[in-house]
Z-matrix of the N, CA and C atoms (Angstrom, degrees):
N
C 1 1.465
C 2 1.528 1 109.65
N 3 1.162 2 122.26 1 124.92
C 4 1.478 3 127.61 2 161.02
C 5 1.356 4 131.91 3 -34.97
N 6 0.986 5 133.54 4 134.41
C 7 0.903 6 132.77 5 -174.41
C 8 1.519 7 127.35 6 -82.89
N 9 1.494 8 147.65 7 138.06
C 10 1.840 9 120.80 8 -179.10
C 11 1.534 10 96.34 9 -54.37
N 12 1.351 11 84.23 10 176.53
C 13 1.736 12 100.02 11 -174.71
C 14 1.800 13 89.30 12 -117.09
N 15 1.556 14 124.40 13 145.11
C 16 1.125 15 133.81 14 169.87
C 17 1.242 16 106.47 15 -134.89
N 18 1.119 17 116.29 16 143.30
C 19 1.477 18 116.94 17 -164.83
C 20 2.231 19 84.89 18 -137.90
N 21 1.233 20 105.00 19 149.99
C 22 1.255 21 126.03 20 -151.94
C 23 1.763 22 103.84 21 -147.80
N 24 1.821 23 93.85 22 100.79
C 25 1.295 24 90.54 23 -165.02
C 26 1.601 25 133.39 24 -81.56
N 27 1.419 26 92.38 25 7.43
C 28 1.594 27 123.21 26 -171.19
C 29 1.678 28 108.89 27 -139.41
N 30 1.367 29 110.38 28 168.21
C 31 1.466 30 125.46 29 171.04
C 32 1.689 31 112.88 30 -72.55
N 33 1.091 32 138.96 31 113.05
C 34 1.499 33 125.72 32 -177.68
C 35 1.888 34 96.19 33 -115.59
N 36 1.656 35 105.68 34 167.70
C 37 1.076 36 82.03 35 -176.61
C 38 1.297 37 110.90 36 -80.06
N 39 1.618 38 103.15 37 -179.06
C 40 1.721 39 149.29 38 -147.72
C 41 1.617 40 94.32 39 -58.08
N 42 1.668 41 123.64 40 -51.96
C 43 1.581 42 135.65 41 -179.76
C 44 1.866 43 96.91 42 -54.30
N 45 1.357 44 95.06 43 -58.80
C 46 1.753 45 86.84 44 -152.45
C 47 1.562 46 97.36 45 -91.70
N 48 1.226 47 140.37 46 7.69
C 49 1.323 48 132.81 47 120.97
C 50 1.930 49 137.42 48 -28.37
N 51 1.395 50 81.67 49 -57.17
C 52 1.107 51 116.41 50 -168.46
C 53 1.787 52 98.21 51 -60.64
N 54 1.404 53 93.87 52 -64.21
C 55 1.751 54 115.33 53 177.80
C 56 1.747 55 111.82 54 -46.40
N 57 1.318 56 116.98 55 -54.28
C 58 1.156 57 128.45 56 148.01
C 59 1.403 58 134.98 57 -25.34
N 60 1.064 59 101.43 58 -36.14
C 61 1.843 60 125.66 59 175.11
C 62 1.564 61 114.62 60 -77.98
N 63 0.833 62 113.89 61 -35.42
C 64 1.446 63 129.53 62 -179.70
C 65 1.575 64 114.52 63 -77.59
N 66 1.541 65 94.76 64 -43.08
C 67 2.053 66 92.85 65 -172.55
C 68 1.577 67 96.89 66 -94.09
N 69 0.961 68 127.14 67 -30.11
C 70 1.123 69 119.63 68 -171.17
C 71 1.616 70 126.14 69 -128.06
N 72 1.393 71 114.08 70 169.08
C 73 1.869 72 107.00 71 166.30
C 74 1.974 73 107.81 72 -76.92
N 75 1.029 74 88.68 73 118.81
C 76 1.919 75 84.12 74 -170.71
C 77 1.990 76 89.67 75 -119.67
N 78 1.785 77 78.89 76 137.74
C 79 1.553 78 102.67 77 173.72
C 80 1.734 79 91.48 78 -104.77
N 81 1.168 80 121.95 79 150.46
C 82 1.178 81 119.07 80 160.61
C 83 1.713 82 105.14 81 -123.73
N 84 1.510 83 100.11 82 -166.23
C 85 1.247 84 104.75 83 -150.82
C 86 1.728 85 91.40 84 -128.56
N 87 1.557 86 121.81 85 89.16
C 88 1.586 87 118.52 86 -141.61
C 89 1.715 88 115.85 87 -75.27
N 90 2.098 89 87.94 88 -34.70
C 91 1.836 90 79.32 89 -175.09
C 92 1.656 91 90.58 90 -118.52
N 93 1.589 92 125.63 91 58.51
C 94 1.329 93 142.11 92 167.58
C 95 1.462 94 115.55 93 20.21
N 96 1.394 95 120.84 94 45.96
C 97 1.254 96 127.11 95 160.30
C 98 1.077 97 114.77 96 -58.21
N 99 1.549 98 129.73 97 162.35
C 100 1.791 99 139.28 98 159.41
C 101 1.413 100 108.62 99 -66.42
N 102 1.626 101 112.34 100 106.67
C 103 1.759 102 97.54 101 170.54
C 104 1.390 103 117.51 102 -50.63
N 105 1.532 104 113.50 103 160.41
C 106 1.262 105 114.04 104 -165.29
C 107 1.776 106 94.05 105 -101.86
N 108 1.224 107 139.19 106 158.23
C 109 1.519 108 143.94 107 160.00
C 110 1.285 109 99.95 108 -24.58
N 111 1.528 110 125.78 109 -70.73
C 112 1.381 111 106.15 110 165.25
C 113 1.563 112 168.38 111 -50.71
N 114 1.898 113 90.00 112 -15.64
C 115 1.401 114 109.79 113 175.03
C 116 2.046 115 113.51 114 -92.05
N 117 1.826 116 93.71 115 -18.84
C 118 1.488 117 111.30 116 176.55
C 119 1.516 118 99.40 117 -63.65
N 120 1.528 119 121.31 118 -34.03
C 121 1.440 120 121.48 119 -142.79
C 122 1.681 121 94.01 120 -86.90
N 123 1.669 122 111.00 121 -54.58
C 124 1.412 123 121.11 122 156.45
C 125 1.525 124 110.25 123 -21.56
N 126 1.182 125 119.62 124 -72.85
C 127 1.270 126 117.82 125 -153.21
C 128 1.517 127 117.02 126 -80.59
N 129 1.139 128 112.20 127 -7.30
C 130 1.650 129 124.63 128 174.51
C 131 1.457 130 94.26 129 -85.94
N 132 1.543 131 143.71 130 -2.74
C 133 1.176 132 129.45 131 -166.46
C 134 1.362 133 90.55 132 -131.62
N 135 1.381 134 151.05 133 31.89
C 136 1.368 135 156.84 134 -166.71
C 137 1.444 136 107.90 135 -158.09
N 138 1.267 137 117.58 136 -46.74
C 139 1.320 138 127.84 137 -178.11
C 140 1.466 139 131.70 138 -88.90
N 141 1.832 140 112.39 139 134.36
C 142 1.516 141 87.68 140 176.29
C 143 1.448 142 117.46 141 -93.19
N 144 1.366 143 96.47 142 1.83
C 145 2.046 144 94.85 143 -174.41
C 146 1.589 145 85.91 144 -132.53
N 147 1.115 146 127.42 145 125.82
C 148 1.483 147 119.44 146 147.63
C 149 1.878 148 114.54 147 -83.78
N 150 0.968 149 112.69 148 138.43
C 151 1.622 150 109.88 149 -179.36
C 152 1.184 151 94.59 150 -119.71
N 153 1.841 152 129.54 151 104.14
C 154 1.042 153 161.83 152 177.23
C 155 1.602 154 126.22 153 -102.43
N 156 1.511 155 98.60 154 130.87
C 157 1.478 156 109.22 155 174.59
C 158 1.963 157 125.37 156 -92.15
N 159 1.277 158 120.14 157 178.96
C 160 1.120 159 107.42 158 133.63
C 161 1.167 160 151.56 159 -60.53
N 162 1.316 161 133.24 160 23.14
C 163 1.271 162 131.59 161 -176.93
C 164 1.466 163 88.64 162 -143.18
N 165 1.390 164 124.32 163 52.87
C 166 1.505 165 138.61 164 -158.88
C 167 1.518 166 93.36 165 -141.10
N 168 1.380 167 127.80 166 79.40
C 169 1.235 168 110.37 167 178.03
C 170 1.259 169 128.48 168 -72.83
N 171 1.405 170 148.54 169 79.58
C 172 1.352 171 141.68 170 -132.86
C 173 1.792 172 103.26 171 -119.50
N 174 0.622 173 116.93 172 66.70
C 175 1.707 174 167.77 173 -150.83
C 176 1.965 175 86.15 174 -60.78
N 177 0.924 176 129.12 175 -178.56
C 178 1.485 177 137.01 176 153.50
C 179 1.180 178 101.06 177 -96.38
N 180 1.165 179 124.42 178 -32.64
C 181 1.845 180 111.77 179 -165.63
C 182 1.467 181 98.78 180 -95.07
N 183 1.292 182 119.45 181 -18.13
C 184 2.017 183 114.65 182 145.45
C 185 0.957 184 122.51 183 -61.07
N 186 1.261 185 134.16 184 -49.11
C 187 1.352 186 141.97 185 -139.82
C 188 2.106 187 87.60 186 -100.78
N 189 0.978 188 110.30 187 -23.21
C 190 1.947 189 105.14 188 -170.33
C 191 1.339 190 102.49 189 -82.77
N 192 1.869 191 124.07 190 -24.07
C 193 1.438 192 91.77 191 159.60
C 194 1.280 193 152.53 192 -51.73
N 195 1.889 194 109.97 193 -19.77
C 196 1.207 195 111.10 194 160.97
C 197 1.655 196 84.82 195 97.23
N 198 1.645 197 90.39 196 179.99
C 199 1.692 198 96.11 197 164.21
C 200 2.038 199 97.01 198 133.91
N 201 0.984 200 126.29 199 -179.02
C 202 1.342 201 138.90 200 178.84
C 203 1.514 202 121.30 201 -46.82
N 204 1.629 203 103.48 202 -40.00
C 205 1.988 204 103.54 203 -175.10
C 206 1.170 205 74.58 204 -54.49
N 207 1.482 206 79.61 205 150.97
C 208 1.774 207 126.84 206 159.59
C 209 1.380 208 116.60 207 -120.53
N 210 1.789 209 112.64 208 -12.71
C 211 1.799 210 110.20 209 -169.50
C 212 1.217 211 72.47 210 174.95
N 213 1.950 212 81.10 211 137.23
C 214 1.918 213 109.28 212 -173.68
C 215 1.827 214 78.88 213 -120.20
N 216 0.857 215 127.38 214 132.92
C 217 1.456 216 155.74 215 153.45
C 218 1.585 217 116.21 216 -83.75
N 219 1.158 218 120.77 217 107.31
C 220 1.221 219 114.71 218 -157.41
C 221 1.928 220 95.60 219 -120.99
N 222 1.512 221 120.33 220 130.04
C 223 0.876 222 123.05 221 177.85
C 224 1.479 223 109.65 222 -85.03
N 225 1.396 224 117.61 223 95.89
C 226 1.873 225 113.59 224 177.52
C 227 1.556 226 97.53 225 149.54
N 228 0.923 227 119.60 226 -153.33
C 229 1.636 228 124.51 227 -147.73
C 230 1.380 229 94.81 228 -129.94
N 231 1.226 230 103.56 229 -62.27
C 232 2.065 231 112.29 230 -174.89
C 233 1.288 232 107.02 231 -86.00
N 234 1.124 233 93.42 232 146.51
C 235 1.413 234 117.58 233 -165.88
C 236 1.535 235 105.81 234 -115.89
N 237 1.309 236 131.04 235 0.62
C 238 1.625 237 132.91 236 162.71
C 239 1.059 238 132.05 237 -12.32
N 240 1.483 239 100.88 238 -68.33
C 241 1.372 240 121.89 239 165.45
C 242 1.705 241 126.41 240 -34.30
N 243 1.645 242 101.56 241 -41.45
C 244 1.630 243 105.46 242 -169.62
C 245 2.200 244 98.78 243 -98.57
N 246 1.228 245 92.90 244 116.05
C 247 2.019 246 93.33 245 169.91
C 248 1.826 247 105.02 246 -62.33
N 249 0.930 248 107.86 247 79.37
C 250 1.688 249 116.48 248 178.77
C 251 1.864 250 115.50 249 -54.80
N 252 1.215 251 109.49 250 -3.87
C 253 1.266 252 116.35 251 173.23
C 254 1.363 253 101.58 252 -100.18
N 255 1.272 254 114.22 253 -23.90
C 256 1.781 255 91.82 254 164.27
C 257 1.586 256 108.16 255 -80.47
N 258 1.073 257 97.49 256 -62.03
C 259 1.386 258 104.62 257 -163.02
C 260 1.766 259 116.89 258 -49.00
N 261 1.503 260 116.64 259 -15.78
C 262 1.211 261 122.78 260 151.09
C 263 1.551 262 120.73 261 -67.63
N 264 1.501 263 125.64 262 -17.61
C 265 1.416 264 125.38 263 -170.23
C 266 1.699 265 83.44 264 -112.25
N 267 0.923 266 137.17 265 -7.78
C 268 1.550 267 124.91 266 139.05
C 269 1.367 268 133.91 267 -67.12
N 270 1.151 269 109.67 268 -31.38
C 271 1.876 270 101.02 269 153.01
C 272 2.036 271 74.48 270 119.27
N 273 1.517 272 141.44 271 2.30
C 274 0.987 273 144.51 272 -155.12
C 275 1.718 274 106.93 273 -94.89
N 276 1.440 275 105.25 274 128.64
C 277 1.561 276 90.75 275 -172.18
C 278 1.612 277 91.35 276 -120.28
N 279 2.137 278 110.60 277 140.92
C 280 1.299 279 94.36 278 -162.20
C 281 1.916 280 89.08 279 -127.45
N 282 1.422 281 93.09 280 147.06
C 283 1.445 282 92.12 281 177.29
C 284 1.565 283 111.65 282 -126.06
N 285 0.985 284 118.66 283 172.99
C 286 1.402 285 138.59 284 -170.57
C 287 1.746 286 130.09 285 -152.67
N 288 1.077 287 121.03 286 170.90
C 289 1.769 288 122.67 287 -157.95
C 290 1.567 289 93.94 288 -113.03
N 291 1.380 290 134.78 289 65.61
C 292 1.405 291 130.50 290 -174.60
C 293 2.039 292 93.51 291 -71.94
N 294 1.310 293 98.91 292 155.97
C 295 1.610 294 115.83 293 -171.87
C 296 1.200 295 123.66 294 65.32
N 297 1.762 296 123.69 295 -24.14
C 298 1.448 297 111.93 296 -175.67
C 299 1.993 298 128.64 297 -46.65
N 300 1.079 299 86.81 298 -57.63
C 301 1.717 300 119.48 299 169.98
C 302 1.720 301 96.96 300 -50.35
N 303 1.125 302 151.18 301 -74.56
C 304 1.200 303 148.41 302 -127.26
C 305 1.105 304 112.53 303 -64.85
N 306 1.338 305 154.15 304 -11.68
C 307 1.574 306 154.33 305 157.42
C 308 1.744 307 100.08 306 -89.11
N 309 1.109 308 118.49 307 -19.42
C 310 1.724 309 104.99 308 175.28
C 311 1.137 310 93.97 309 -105.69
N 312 1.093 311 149.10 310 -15.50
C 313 1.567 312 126.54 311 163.69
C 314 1.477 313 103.61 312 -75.72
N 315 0.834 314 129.25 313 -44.09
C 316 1.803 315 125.24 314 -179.31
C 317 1.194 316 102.03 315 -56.44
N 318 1.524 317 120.60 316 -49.69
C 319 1.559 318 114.01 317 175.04
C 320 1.566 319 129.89 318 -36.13
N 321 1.816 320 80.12 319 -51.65
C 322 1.677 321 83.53 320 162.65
C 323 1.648 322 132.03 321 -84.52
N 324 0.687 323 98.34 322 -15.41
C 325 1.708 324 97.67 323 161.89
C 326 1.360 325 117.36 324 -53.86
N 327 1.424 326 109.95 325 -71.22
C 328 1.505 327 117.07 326 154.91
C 329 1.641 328 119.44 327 -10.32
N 330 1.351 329 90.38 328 -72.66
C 331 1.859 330 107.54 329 -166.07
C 332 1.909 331 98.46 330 -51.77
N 333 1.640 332 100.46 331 -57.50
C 334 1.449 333 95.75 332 -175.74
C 335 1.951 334 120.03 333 -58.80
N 336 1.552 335 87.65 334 -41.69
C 337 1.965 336 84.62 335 165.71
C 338 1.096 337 110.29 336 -27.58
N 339 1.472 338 100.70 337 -79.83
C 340 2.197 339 116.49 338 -161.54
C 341 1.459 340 106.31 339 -54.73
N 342 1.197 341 104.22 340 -57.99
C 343 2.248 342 97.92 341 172.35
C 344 1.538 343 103.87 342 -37.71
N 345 0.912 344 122.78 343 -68.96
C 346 1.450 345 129.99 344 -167.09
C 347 1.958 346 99.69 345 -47.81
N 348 1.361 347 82.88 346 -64.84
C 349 2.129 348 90.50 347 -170.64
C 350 1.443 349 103.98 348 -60.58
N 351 1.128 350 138.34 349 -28.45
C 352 1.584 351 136.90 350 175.02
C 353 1.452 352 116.48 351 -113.76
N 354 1.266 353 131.44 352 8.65
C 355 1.491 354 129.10 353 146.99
C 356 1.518 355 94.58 354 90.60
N 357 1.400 356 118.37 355 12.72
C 358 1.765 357 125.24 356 -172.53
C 359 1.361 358 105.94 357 -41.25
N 360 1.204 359 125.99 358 -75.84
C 361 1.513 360 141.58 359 -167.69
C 362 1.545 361 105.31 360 -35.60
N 363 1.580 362 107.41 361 -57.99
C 364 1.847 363 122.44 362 -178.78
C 365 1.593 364 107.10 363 -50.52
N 366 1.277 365 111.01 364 -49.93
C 367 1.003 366 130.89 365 172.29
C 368 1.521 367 126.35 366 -32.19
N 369 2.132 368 98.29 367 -70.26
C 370 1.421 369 107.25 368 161.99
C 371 1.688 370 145.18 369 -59.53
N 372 1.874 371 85.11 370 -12.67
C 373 1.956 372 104.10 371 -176.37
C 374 2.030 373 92.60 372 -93.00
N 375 1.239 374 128.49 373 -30.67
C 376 1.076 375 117.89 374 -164.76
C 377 1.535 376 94.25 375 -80.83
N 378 1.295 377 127.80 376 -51.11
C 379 1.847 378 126.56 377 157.75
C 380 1.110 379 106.36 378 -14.88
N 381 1.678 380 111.31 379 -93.19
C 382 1.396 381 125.39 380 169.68
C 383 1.479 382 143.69 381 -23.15
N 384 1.323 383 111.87 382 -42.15
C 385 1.708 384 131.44 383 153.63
C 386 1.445 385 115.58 384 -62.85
N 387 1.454 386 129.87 385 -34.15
C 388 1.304 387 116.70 386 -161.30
C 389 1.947 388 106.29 387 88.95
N 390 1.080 389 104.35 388 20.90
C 391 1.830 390 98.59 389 179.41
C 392 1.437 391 107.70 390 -116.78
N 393 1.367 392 119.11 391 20.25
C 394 1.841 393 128.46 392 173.39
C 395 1.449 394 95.47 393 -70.90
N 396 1.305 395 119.96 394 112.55
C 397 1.568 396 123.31 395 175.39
C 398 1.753 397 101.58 396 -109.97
N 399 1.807 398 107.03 397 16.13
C 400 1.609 399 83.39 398 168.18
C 401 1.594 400 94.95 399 115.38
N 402 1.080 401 112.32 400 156.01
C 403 1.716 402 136.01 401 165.27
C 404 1.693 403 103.67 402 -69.60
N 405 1.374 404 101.24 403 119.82
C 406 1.902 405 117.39 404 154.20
C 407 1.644 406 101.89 405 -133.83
N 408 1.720 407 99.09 406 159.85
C 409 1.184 408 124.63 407 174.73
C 410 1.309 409 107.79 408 -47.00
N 411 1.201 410 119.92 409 -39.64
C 412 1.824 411 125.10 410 -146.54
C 413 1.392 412 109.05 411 -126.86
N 414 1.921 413 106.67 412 17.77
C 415 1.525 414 88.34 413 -165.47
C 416 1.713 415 88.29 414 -117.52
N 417 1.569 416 114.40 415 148.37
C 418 1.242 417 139.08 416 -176.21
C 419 1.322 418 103.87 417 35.53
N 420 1.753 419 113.10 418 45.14
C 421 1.896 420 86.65 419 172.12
C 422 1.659 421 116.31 420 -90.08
N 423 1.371 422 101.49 421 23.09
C 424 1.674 423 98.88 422 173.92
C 425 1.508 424 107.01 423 53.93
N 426 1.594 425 98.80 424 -139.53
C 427 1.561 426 127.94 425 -173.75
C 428 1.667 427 118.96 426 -145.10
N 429 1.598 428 128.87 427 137.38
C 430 1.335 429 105.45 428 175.42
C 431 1.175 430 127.49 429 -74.96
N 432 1.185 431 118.64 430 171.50
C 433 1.726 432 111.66 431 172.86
C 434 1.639 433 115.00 432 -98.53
N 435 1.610 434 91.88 433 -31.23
C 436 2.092 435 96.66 434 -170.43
C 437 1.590 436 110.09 435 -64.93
N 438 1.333 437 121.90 436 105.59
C 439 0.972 438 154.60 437 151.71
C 440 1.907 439 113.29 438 102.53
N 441 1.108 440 85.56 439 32.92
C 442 1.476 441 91.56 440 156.60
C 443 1.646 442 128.60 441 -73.90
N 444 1.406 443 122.47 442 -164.68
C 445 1.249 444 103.52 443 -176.66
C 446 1.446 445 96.73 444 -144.31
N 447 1.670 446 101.70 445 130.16
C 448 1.686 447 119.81 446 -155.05
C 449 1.538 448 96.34 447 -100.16
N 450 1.179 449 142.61 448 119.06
C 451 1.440 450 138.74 449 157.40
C 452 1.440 451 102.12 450 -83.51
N 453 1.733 452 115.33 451 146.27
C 454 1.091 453 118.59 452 -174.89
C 455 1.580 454 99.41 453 -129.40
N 456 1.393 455 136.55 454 117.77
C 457 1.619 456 120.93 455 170.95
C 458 1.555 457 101.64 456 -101.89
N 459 1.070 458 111.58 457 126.27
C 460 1.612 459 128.86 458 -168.65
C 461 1.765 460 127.65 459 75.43
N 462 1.651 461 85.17 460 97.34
C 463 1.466 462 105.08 461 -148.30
C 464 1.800 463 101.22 462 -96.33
N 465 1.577 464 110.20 463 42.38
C 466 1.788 465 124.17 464 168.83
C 467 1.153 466 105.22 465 -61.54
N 468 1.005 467 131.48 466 -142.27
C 469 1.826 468 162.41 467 -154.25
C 470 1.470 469 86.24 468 -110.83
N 471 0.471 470 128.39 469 -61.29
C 472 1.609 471 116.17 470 -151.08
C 473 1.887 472 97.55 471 -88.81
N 474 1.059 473 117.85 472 -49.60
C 475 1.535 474 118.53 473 160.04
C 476 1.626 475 118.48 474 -45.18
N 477 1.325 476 110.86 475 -30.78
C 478 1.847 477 113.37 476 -179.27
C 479 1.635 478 92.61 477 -91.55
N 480 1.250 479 128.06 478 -45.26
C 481 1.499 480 95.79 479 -174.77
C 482 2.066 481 103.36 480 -90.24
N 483 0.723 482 118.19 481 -19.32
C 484 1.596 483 82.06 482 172.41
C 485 1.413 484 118.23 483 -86.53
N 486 1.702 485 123.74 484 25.49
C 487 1.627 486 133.42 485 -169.23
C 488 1.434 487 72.60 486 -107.61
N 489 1.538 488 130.91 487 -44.27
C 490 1.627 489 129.31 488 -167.70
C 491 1.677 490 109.24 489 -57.06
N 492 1.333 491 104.91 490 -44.63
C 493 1.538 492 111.41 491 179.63
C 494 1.107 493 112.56 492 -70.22
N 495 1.736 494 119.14 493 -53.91
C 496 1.702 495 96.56 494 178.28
C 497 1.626 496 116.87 495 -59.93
N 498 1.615 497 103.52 496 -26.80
C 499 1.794 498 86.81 497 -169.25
C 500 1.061 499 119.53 498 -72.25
N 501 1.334 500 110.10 499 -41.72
C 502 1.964 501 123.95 500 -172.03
C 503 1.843 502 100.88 501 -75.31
N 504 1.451 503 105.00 502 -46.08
C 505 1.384 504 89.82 503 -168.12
C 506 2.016 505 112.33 504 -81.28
N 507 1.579 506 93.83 505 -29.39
C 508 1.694 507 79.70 506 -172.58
C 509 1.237 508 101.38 507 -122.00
N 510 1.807 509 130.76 508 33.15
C 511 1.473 510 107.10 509 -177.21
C 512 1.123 511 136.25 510 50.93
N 513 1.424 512 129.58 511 61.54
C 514 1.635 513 139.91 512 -130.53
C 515 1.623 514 74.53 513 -151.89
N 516 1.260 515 104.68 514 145.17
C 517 1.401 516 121.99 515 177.02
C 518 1.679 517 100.10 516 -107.75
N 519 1.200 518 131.16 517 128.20
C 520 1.103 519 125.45 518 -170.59
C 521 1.841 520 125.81 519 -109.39
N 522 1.201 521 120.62 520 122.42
C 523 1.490 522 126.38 521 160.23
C 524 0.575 523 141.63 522 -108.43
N 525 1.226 524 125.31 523 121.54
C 526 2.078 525 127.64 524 179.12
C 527 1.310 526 122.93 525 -114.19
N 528 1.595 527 106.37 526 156.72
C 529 1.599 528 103.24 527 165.41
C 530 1.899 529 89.48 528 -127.38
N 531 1.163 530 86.67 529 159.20
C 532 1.650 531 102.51 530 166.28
C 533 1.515 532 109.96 531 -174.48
N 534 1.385 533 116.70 532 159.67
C 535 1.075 534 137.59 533 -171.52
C 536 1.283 535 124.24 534 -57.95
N 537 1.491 536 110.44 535 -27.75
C 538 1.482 537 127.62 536 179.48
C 539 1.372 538 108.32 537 -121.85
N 540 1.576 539 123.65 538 169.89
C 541 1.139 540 109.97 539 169.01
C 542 1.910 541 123.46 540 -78.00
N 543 0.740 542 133.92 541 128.50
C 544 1.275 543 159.14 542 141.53
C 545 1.570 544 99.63 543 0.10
N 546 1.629 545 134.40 544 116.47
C 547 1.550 546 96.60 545 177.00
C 548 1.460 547 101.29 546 -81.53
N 549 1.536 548 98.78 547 172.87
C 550 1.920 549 112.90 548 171.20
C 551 1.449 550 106.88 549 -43.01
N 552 1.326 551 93.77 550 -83.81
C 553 1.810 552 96.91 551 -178.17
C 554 1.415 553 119.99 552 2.01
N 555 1.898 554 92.81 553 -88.80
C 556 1.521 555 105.59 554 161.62
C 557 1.382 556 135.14 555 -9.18
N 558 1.247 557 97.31 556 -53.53
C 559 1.722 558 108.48 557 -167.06
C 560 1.591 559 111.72 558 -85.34
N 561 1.388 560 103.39 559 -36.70
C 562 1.649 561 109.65 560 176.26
C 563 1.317 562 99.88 561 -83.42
N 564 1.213 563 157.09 562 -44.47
C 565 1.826 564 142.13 563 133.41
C 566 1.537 565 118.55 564 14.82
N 567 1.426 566 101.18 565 -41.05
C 568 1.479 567 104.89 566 -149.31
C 569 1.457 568 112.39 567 -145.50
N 570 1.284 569 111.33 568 15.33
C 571 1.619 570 143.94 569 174.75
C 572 1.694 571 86.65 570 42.93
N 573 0.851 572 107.96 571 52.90
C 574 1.414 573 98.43 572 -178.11
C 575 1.837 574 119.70 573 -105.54
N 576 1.512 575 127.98 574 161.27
C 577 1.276 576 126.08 575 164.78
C 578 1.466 577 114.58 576 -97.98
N 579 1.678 578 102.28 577 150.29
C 580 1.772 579 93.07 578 156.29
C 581 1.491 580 83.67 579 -124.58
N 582 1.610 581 88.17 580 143.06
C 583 1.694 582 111.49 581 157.77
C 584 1.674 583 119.08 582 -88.08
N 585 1.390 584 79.70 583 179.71
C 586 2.105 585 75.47 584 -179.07
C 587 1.452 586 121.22 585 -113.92
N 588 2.205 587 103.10 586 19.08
C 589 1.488 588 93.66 587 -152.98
C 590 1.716 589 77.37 588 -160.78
N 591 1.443 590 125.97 589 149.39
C 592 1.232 591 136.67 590 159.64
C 593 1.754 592 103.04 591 -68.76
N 594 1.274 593 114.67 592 -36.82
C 595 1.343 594 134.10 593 177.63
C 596 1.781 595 91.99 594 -33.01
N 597 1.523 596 93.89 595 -81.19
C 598 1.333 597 127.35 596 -163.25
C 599 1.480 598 101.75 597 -36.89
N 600 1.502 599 104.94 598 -58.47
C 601 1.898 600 123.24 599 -162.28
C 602 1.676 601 109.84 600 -50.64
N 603 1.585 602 95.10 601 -50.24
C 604 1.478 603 96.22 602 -159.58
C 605 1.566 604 125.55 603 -81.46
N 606 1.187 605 125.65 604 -22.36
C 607 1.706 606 129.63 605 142.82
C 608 1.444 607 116.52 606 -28.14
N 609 1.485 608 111.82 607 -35.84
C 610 1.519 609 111.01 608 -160.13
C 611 1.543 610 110.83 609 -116.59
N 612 0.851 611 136.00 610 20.24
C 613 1.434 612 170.63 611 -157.57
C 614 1.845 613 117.71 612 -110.34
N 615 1.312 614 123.13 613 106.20
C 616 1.193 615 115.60 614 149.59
C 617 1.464 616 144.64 615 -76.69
N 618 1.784 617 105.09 616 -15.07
C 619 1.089 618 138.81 617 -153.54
C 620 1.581 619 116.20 618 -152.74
N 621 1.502 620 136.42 619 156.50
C 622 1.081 621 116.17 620 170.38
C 623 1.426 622 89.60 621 -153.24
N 624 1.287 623 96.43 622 152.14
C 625 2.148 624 109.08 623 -170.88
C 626 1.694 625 93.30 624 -130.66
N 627 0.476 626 156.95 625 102.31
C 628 1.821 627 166.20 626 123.66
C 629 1.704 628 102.31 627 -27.04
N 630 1.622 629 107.39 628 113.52
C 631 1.636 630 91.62 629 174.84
C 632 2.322 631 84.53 630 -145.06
N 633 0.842 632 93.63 631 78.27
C 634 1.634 633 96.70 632 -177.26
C 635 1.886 634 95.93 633 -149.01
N 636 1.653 635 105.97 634 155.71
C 637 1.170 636 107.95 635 -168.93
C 638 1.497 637 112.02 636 -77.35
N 639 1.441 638 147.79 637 138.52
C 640 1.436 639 168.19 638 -98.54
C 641 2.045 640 78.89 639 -142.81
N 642 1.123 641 109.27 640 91.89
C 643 1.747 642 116.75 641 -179.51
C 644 1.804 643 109.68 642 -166.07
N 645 1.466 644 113.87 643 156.59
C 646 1.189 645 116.96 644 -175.66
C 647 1.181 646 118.06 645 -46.97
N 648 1.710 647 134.56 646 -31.91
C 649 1.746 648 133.95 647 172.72
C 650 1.556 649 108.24 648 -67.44
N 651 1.321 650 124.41 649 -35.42
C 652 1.255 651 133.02 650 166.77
C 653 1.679 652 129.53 651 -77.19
N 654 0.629 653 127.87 652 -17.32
C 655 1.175 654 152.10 653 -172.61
C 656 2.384 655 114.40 654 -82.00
N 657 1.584 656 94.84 655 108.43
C 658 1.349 657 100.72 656 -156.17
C 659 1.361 658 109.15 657 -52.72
């Protein structure tokens, strides 16, 4: 018996490639370009699984040609990228990896904080260039972070653990806004406030972490 055909619009790693190979007929995607609208449109009409990224624009006016997928597998959490009201009036069921990411994206939040608060990055290009003229009193000492005060707007999974890192790891007094309420727990976890206003947040703020989706309600 044949196997489905999955077609894979990006490079993933080498294991779940590999894994891929086994259950199914897999096309891959060799020198990992962005399919174009047209190569997405192809492959929804060849394929029974597309395994799709963000940089997968899967459009409604892609997704209405129709064609063989039955289930877009999407490597990442958000699903933005895919118009799910088409792809539901395609008969297309789409899934995704919710939580994997959420301690390495906080990680990086973190990482980008401290670059920013200690001038790290400037730091590593003046190394890197050959323009290190040496240790001064006054040169790149930035700002500290331990016990400053971190505002957070969008207080999800990924907003509660990097509020965990500034509090536990650097003594960061913590503020949020979000759309919903915040539960108690949460907030007494993390001695933290929610306000009721971006208004409110940003006066009181040493810092600001943005973890909410990049869309017209969000959008400054």
């Amino acid at each position: 018996m044949a196997k489905p055909l999955a077609i894979v619009t990006r490079r993933w790693p080498a294991a779940v490639e590999a894994w891929l190979a086994d259950a199914f007929e897999v096309r891959l995607n060799a020198d990992d370009h962005p399919f174009s609208a047209d190569e997405l449109r192809a492959a929804l009409t060849e394929a029974d699984a597309l395994c799709a990224t963000v940089t997968d624009d899967l459009s409604a006016e892609v997704l209405s040609a129709g064609g063989r997928t039955r289930v877009i597998a999407n490597f990442g959490v958000g699903v933005n990228h895919i118009d799910m009201g088409a792809a539901r009036a395609q008969g297309i069921a789409v899934t995704n990896t919710p939580n994997v990411l959420t301690e390495c994206t906080a990680d990086l939040a973190m990482a980008l904080l401290l670059m920013s608060a200690r001038r790290a990055g400037q730091g590593e290009r003046e190394l890197r260039t050959g323009n290190w003229s040496g240790w001064r009193p006054t040169h790149l000492t930035g700002t500290r972070v331990w016990g400053k005060t971190l505002g957070i707007v969008g207080m999800g999974r990924i907003g509660i653990a990097t509020a965990r890192r500034a509090h536990y790891g650097f003594g960061m007094r913590i503020l949020c806004f979000n759309r919903s309420r915040v539960p108690g727990a949460v907030l007494r976890d993390l001695a933290a406030e929610q306000v009721d206003s971006l208004d409110e947040l940003l006066p009181r703020v040493d810092f600001l972490s943005l973890h909410c989706p990049a869309n017209p309600e969000s959008h400054h």
